[in-house]
C-alpha positions, 0 to 999 in steps of 0.5 A, spaced: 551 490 521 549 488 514 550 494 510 555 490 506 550 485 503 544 491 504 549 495 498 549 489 494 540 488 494 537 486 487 533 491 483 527 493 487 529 491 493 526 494 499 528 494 507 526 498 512 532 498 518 530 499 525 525 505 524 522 509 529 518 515 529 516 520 534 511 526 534 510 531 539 514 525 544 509 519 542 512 513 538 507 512 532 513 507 529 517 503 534 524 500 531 521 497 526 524 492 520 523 490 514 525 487 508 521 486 501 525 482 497 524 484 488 516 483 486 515 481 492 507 484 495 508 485 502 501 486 506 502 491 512 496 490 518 494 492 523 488 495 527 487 504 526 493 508 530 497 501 529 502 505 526 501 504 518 500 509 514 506 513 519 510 507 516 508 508 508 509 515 509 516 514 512 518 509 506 515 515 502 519 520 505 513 524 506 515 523 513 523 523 517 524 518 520 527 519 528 532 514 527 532 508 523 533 509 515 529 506 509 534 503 504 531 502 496 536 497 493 541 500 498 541 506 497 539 511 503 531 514 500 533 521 504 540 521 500 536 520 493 534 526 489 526 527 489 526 525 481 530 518 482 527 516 487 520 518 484 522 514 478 523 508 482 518 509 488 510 510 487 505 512 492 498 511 494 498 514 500 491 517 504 491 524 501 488 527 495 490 531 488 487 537 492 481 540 489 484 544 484 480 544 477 485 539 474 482 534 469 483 526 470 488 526 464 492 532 468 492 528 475 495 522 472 499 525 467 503 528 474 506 521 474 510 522 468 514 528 471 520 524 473 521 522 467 521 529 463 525 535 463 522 541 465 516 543 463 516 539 457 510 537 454 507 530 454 509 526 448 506 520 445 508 516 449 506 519 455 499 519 453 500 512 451 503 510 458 497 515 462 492 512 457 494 506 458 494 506 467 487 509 466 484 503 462 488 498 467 483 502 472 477 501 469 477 509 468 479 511 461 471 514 460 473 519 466 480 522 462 475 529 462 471 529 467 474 534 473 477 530 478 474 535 484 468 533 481 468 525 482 466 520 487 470 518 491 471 510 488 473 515 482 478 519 485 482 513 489 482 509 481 484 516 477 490 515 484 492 509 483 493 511 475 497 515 477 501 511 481 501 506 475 503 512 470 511 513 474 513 506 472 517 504 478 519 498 480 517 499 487 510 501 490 508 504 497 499 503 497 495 505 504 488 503 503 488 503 495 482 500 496 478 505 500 472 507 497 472 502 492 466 497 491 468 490 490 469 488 484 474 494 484 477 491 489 480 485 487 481 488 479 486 494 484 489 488 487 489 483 482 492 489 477 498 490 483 499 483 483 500 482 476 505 488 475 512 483 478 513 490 482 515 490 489 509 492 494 508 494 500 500 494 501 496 497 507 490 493 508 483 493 513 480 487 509 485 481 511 481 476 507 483 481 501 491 481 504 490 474 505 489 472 497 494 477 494 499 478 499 506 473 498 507 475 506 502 479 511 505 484 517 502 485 522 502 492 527 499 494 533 502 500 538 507 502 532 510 495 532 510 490 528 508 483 532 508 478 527 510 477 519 510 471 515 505 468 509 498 469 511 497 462 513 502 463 519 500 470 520 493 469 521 491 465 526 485 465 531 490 467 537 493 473 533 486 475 532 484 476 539 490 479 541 492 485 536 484 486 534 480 483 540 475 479 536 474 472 536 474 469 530 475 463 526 480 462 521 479 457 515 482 454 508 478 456 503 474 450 500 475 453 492 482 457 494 486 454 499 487 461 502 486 462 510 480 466 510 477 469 517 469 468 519 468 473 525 464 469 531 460 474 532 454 471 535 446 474 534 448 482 533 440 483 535 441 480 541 434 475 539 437 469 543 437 462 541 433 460 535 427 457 535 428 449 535 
């Protein structure tokens, strides 16, 4: 048992102990483990139904686990209070602020209740804290729209804003770049990135997980198959074994990152190309 050194964790350290998770008697999380050291960025991988999002929704406490247990700086997440644990873990999880006519600016400003006794109103330096989030998001223009009322790359910035407005060390994101067009895709994770927190992040694109991710864990059929840096992870044969596709992977020639080029052959099934 390591509880003794786990007690001891430095400040925004994450670890995920022999975790599993069981619904109506299948295992969607399998004994899994898993330790984010402080202002690490983790990418969590892996095909549809492999086990992900029950993961980042255990770590949130959105979900009990079956047996196992989530560790934030040592302490026992099911053990904390909603508030601490609010004050040092946010989330982006696969949900909406629901359709209720709440504006942008009330929608982020949700992110700064852990911080404020009861119904105390926002004071300047909340309105500078959720101000600021939603510029970081490129969103400070929608500060009035209706959040029902946005696309859905509106709504997942106005999500991350409110993320970012808790100000916690920690971050939980389940496919933060869902609905969002490129550009916004690499401003979202270089935004995380740049922030110094602790992040596990849930992603499909692996070419993005490979540039901003210090380390890439991979799950299929609720466990975890392989965790490392991306260019130990991500490998052709690992590619054909959990995704069933065949694909090369490459160093960049600008970056160095491994990047992943599907073989996908003639998709129109035209033959060979004329000599």
């Amino acid at each position: 048992m390591t509880h003794m050194a786990v007690a001891a964790a430095a400040p925004g350290t994450l670890t995920v102990e022999n975790v599993s998770v069981a619904v109506g008697g299948r295992a969607l999380v399998d004994r899994v483990s898993l330790r984010v050291a402080p202002g690490e960025v983790v990418g969590l991988a892996g095909p549809n139904g492999a086990g992900k999002s029950t993961l980042l929704r255990t770590v949130y406490r959105a979900l009990r686990p079956t047996s196992g247990r989530v560790l934030l700086d040592g302490e026992d997440v099911r053990r904390m209070s909603g508030r601490s644990l609010a004050r040092r873990l946010a989330a982006v999880l696969q949900e909406s602020a629901g359709e209720f006519e709440l504006s942008v600016y009330e929608v982020v400003a949700m992110g700064r209740t852990p911080h404020k006794r009861a119904f105390e109103g926002d004071g300047a330096g909340d309105r500078g804290v959720i101000m600021s989030a939603l510029g970081d998001l490129g969103a400070a223009d929608l500060v009035h729209a209706p959040f029902s009322r946005l696309s859905g790359g509106e709504k997942q910035r106005v999500l991350i804003a409110r993320a970012l407005a808790q100000r916690a060390g920690t971050m939980v994101l389940d496919e933060p770049t869902n609905h969002l067009d490129l550009r916004h895709q690499l401003d979202t994770l270089r935004l995380v990135r740049g922030l110094g927190v602790t992040a596990v992040v849930a992603l499909h694109d692996l070419n993005l997980a490979a540039a901003f991710c210090d380390r890439i864990c991979v799950m299929a059929h609720g466990r975890v198959v392989a965790t490392g840096p991306p260019g130990a992870v991500l490998t052709t044969e690992l590619l054909a074994e959990v995704y069933q596709v065949d694909a090369d992977v490459v160093r960049h020639p600008r970056t160095g990152i491994p990047h992943i080029a599907l073989v996908s052959g003639d998709p129109f099934g035209r033959g060979d190309p004329p000599a």
